[in-house]
PDB file of N, CA, C and O in Angstrom, chain B, residues numbered from 101:
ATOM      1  N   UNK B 101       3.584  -2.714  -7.509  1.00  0.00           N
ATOM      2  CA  UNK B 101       4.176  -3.841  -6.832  1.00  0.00           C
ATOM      3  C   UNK B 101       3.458  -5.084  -7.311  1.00  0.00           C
ATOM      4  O   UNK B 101       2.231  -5.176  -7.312  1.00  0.00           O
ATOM      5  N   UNK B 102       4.286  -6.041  -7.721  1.00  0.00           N
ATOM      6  CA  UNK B 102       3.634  -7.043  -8.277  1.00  0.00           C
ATOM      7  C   UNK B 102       3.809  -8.568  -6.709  1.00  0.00           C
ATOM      8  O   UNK B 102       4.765  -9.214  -6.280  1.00  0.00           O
ATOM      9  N   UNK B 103       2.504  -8.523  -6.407  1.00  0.00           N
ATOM     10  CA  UNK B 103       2.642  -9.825  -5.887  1.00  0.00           C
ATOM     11  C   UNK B 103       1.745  -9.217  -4.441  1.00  0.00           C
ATOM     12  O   UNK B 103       1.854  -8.066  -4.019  1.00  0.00           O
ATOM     13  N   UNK B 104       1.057 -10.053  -3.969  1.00  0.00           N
ATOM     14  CA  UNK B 104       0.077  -9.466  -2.326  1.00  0.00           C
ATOM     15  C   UNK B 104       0.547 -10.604  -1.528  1.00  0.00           C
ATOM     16  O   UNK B 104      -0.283 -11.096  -0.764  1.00  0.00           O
ATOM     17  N   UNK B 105       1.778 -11.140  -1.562  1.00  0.00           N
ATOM     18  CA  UNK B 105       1.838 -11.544  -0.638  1.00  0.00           C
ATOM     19  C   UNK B 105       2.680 -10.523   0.400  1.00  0.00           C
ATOM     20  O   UNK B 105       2.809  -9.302   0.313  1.00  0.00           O
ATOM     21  N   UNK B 106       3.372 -11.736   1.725  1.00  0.00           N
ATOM     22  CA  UNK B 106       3.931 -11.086   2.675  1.00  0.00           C
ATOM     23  C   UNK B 106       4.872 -10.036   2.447  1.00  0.00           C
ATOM     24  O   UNK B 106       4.719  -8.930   2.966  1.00  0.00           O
ATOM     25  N   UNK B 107       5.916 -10.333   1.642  1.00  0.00           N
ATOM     26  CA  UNK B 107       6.982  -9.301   1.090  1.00  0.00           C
ATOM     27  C   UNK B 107       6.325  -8.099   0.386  1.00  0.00           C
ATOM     28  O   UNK B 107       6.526  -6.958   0.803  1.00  0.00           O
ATOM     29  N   UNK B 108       5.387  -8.400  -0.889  1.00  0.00           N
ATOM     30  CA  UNK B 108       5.101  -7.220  -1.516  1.00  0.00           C
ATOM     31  C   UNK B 108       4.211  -6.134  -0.522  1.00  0.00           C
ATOM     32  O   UNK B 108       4.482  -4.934  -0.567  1.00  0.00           O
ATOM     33  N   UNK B 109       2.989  -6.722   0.493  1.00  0.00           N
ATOM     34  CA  UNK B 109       2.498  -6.001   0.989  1.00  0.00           C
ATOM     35  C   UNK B 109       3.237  -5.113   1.601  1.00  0.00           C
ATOM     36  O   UNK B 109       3.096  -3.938   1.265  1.00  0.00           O
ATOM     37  N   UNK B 110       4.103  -5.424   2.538  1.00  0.00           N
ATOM     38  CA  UNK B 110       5.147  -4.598   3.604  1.00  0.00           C
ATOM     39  C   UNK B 110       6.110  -4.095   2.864  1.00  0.00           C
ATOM     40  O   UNK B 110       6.742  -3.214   3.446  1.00  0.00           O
ATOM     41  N   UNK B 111       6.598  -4.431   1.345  1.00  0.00           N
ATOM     42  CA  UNK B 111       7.517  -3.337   0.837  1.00  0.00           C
ATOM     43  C   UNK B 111       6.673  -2.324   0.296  1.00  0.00           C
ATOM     44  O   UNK B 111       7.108  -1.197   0.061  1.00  0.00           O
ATOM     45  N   UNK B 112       4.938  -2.814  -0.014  1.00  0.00           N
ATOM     46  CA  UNK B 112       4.465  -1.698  -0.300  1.00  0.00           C
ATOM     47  C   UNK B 112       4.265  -0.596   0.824  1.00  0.00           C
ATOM     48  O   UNK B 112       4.487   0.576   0.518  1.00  0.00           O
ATOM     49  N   UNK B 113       3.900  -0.880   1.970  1.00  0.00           N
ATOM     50  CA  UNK B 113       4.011  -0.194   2.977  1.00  0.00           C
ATOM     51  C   UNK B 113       4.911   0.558   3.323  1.00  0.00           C
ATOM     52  O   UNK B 113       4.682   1.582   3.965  1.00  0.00           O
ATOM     53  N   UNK B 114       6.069   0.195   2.970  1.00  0.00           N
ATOM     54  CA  UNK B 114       7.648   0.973   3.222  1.00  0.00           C
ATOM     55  C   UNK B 114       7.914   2.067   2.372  1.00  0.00           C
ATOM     56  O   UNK B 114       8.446   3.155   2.592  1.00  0.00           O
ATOM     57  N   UNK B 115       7.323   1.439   1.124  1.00  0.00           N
ATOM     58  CA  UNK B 115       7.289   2.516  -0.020  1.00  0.00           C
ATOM     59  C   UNK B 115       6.845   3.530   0.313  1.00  0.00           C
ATOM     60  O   UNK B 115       7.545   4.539   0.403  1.00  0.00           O
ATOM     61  N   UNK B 116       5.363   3.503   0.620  1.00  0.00           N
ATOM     62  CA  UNK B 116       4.106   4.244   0.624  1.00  0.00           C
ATOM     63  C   UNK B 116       4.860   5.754   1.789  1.00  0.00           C
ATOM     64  O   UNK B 116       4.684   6.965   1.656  1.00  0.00           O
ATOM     65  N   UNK B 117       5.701   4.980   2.868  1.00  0.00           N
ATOM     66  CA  UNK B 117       5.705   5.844   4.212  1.00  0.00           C
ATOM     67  C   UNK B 117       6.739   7.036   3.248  1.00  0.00           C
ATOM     68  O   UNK B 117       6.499   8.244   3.228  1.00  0.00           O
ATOM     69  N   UNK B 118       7.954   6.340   2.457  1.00  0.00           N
ATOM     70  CA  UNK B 118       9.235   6.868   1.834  1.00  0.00           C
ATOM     71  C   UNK B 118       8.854   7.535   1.381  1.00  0.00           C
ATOM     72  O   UNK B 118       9.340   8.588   1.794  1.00  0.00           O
ATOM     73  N   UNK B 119       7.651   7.827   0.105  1.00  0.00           N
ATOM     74  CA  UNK B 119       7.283   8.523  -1.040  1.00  0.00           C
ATOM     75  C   UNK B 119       6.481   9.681  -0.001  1.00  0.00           C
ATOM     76  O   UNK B 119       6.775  10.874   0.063  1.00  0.00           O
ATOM     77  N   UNK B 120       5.680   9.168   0.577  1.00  0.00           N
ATOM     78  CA  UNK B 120       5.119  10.285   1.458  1.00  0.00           C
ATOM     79  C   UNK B 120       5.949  11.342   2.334  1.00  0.00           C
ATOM     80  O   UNK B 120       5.806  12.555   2.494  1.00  0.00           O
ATOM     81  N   UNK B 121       6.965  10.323   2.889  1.00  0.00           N
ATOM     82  CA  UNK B 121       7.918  11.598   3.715  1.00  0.00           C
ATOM     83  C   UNK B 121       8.763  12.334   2.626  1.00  0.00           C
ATOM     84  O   UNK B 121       9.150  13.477   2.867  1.00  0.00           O
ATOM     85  N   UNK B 122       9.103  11.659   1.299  1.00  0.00           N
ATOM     86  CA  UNK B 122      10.083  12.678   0.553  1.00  0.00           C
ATOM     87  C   UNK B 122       9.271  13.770  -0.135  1.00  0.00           C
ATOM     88  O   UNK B 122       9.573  14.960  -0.229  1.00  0.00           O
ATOM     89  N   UNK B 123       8.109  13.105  -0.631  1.00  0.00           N
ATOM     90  CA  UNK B 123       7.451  14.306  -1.148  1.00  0.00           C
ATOM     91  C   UNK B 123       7.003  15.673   0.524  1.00  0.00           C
ATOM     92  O   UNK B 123       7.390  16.806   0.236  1.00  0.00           O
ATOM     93  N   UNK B 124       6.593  15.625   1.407  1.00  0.00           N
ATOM     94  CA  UNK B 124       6.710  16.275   2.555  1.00  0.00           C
ATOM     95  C   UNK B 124       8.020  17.077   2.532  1.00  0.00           C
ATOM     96  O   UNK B 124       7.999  18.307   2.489  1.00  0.00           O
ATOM     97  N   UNK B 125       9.048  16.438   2.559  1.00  0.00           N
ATOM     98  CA  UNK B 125      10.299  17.455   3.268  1.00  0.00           C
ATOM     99  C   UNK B 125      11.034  17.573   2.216  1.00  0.00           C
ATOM    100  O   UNK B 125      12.069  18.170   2.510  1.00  0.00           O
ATOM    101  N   UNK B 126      10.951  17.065   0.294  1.00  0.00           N
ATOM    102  CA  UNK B 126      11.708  17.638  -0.467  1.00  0.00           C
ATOM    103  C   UNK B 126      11.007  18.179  -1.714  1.00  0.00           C
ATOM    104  O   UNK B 126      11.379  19.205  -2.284  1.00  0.00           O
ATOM    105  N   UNK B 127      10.063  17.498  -2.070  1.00  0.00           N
ATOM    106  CA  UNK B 127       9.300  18.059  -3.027  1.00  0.00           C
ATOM    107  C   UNK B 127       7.845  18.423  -3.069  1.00  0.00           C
ATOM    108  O   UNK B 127       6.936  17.849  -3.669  1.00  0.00           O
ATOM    109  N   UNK B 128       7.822  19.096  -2.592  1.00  0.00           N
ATOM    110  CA  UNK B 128       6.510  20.422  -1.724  1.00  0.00           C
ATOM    111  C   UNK B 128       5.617  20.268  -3.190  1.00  0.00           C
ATOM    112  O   UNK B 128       4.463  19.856  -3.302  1.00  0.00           O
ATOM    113  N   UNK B 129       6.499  20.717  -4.217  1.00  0.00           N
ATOM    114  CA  UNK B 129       5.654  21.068  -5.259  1.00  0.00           C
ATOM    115  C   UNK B 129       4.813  20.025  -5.672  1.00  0.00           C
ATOM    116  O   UNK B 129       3.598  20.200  -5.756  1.00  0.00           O
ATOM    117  N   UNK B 130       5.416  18.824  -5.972  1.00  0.00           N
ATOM    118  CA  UNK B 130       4.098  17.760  -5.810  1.00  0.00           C
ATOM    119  C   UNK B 130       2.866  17.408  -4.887  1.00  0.00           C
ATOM    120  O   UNK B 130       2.821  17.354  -3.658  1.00  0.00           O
ATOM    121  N   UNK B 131       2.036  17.219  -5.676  1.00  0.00           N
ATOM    122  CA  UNK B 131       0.658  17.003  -4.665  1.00  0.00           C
ATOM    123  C   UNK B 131       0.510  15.613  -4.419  1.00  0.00           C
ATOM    124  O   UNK B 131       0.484  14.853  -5.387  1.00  0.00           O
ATOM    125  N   UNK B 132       0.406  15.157  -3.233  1.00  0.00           N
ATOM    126  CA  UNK B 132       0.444  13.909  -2.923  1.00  0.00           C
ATOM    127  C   UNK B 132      -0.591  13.497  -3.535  1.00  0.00           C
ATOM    128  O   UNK B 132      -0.153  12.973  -4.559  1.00  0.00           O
ATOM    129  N   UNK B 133      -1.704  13.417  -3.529  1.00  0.00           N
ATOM    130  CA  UNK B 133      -2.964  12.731  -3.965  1.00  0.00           C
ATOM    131  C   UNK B 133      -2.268  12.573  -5.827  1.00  0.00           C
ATOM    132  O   UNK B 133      -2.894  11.629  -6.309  1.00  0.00           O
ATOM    133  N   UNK B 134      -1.638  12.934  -6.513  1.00  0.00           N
ATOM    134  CA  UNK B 134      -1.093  12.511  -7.619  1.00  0.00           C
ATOM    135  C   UNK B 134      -0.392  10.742  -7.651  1.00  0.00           C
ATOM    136  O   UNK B 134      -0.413  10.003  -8.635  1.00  0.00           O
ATOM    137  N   UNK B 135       0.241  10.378  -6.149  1.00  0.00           N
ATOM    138  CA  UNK B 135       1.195   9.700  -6.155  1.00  0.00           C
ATOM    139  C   UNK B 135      -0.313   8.263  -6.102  1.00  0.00           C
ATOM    140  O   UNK B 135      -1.482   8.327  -5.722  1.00  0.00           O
ATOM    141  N   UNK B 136       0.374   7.342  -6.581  1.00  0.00           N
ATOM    142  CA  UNK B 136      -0.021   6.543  -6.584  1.00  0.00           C
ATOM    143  C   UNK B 136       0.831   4.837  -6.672  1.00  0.00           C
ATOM    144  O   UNK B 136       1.549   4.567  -7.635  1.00  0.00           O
ATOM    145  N   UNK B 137       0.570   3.736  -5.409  1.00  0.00           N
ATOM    146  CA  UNK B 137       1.096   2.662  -5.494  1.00  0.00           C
ATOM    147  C   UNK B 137       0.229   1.494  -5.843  1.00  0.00           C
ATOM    148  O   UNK B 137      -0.761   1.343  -5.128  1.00  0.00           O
ATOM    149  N   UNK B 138       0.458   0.481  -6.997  1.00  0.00           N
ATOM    150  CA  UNK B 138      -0.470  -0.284  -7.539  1.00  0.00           C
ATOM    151  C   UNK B 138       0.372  -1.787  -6.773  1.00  0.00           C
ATOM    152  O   UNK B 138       1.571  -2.020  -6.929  1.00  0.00           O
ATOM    153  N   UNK B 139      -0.511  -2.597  -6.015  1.00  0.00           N
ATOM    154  CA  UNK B 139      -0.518  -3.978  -5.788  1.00  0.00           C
ATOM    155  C   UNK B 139      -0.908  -5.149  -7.096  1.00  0.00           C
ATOM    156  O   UNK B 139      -2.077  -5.424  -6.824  1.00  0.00           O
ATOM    157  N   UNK B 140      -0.710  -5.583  -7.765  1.00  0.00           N
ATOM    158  CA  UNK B 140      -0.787  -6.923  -8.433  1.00  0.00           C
ATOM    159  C   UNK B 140      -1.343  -8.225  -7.787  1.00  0.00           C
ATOM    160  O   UNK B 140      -1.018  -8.560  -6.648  1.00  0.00           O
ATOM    161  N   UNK B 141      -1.730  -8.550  -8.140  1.00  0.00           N
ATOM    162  CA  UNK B 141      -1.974  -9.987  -7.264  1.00  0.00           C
ATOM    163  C   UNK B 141      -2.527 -11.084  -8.102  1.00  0.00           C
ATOM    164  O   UNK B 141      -3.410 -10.554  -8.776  1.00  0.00           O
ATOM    165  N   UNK B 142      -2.438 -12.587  -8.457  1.00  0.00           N
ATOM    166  CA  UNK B 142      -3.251 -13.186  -9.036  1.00  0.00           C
ATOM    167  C   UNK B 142      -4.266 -13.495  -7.645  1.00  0.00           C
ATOM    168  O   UNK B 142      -5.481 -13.673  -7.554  1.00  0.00           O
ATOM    169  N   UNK B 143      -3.767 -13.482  -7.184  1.00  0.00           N
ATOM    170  CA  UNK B 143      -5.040 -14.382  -5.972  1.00  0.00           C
ATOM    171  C   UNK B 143      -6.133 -13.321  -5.796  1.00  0.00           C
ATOM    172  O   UNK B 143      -6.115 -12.167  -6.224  1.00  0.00           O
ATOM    173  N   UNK B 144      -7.206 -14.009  -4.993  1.00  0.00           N
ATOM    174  CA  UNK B 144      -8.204 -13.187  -4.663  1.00  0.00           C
ATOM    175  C   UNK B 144      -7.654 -12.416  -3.204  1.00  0.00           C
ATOM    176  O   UNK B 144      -7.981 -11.246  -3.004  1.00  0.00           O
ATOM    177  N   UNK B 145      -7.237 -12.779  -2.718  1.00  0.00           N
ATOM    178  CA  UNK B 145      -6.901 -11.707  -1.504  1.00  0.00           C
ATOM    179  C   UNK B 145      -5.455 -11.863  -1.411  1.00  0.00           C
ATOM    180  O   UNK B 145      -4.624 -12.657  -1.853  1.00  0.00           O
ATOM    181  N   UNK B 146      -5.451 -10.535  -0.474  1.00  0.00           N
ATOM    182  CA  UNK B 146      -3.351 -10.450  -0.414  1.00  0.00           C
ATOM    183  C   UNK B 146      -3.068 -11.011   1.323  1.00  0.00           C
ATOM    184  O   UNK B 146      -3.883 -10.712   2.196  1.00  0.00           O
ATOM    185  N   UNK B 147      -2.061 -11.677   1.573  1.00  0.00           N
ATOM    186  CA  UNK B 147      -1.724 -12.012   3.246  1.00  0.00           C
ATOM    187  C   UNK B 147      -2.342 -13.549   2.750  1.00  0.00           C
ATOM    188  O   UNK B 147      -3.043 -14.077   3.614  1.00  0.00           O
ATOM    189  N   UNK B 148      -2.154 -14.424   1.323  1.00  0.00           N
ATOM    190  CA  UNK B 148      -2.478 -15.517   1.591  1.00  0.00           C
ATOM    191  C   UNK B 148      -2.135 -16.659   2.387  1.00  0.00           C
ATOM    192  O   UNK B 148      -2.855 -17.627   2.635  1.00  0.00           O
ATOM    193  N   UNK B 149      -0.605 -16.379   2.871  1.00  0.00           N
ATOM    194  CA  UNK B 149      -0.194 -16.920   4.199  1.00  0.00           C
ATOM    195  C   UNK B 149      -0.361 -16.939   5.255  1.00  0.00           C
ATOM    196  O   UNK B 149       0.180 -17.722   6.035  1.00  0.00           O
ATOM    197  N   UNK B 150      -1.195 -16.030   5.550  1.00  0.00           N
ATOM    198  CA  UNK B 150      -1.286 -15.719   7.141  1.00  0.00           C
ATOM    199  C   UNK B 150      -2.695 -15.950   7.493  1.00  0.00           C
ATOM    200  O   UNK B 150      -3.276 -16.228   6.444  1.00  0.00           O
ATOM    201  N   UNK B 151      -3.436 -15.962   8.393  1.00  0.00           N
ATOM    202  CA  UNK B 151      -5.283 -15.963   8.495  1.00  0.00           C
ATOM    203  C   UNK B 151      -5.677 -15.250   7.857  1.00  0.00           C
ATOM    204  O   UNK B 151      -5.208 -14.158   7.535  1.00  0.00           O
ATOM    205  N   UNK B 152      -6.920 -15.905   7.461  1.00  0.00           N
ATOM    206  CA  UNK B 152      -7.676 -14.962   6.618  1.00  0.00           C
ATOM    207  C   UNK B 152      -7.859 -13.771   6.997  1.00  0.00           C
ATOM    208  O   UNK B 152      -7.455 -12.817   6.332  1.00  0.00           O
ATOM    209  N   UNK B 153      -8.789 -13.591   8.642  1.00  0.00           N
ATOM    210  CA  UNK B 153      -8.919 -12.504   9.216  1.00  0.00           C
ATOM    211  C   UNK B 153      -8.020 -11.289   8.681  1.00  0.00           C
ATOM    212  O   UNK B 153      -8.489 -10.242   8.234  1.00  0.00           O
ATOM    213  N   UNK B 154      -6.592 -11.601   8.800  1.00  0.00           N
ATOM    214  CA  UNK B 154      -5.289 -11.130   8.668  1.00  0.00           C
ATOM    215  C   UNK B 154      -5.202 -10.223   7.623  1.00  0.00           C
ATOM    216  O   UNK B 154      -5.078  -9.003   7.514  1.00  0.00           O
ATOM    217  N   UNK B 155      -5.320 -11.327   6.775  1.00  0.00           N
ATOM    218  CA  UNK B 155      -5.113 -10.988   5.117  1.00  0.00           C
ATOM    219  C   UNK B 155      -6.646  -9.412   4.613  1.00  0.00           C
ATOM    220  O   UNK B 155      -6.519  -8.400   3.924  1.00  0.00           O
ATOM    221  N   UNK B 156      -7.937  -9.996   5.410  1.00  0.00           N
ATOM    222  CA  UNK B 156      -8.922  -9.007   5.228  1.00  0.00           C
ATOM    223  C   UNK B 156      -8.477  -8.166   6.177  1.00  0.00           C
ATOM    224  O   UNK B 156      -8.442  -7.038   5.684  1.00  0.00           O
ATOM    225  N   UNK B 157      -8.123  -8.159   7.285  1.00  0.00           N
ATOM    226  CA  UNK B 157      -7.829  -6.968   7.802  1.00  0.00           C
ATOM    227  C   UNK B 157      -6.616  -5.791   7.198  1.00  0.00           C
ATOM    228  O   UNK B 157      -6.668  -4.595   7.483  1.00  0.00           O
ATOM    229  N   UNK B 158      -5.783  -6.277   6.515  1.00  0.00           N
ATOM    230  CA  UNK B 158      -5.129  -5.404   6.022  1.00  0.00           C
ATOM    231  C   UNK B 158      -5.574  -5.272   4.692  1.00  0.00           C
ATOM    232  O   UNK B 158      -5.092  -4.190   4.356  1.00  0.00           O
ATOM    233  N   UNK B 159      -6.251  -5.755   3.656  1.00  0.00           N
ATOM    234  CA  UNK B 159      -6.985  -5.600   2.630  1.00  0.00           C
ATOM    235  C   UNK B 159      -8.072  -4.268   3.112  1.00  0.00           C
ATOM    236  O   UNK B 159      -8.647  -3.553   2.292  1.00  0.00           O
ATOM    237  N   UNK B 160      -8.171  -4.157   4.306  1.00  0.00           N
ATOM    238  CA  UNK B 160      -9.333  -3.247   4.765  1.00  0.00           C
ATOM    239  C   UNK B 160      -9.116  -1.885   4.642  1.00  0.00           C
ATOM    240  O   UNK B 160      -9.863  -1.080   4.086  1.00  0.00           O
ATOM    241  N   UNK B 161      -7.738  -1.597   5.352  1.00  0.00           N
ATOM    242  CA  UNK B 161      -6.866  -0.548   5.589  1.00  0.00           C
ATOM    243  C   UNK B 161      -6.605   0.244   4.429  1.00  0.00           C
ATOM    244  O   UNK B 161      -6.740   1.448   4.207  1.00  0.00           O
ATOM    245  N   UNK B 162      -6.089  -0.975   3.557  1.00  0.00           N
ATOM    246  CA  UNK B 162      -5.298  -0.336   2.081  1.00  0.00           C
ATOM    247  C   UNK B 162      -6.256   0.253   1.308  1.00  0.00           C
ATOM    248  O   UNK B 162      -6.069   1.339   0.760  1.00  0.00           O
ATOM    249  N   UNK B 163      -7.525  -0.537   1.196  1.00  0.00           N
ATOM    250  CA  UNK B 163      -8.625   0.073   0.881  1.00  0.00           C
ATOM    251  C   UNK B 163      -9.281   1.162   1.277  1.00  0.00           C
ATOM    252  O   UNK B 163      -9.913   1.917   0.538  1.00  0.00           O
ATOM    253  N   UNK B 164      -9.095   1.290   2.826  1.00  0.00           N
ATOM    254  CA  UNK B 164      -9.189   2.949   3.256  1.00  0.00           C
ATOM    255  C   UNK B 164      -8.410   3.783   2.955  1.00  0.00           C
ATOM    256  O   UNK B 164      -8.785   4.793   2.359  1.00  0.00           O
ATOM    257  N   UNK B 165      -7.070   3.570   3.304  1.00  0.00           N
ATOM    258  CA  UNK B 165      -5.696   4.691   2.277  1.00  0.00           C
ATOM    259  C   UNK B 165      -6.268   5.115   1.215  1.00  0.00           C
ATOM    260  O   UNK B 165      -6.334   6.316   0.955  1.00  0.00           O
ATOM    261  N   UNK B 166      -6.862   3.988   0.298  1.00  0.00           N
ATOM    262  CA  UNK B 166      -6.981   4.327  -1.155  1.00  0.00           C
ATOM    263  C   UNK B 166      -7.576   5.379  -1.297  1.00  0.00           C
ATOM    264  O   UNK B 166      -7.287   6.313  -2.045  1.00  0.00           O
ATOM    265  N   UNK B 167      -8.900   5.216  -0.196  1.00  0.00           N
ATOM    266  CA  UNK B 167     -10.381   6.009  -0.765  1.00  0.00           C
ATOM    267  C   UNK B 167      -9.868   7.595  -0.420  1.00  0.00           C
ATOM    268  O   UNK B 167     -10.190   8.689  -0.885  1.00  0.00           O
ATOM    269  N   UNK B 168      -8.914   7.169   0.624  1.00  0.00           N
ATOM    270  CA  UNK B 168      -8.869   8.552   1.838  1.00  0.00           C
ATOM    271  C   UNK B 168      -7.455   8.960   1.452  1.00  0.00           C
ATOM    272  O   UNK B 168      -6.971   9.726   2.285  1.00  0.00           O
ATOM    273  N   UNK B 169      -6.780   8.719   0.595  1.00  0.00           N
ATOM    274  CA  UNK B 169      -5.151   8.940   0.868  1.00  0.00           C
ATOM    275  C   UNK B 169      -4.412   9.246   1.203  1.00  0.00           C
ATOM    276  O   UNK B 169      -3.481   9.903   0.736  1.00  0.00           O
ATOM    277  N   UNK B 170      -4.708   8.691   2.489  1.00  0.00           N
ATOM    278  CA  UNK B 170      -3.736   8.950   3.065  1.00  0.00           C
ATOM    279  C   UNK B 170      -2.389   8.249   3.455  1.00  0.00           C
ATOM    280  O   UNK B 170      -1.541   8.860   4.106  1.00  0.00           O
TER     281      UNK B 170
END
């Protein structure tokens, strides 16, 4: 996904739930920890519209998904 702002974050999110439930209930044979969604960003943080807090708090999360993938 190219872009951290408002749109890309939450379509990445939408993605993330889709790919996870199809691989779950149609393609078993894939191993999730294979799947992988890449953010783009020129800026230094993503949610540059919204508070900072904001923007690090969900920078926080995605960064836990990552480590943990869940």
């Amino acid at each position: 996904m190219i872009g951290g702002g408002f749109s890309g974050i939450e379509t990445v999110g939408e993605l993330s739930r889709f790919v996870k439930d199809s691989i779950k209930n149609y393609y078993k044979h894939i191993n999730p920890h294979y799947i992988r969604i890449v953010i783009l960003t020129a800026e230094d943080m993503i949610l540059t519209d919204v508070y900072k807090d904001l923007g690090e708090y969900a920078k926080n999360i995605l960064e836990k998904k990552r480590r943990n993938r869940i």
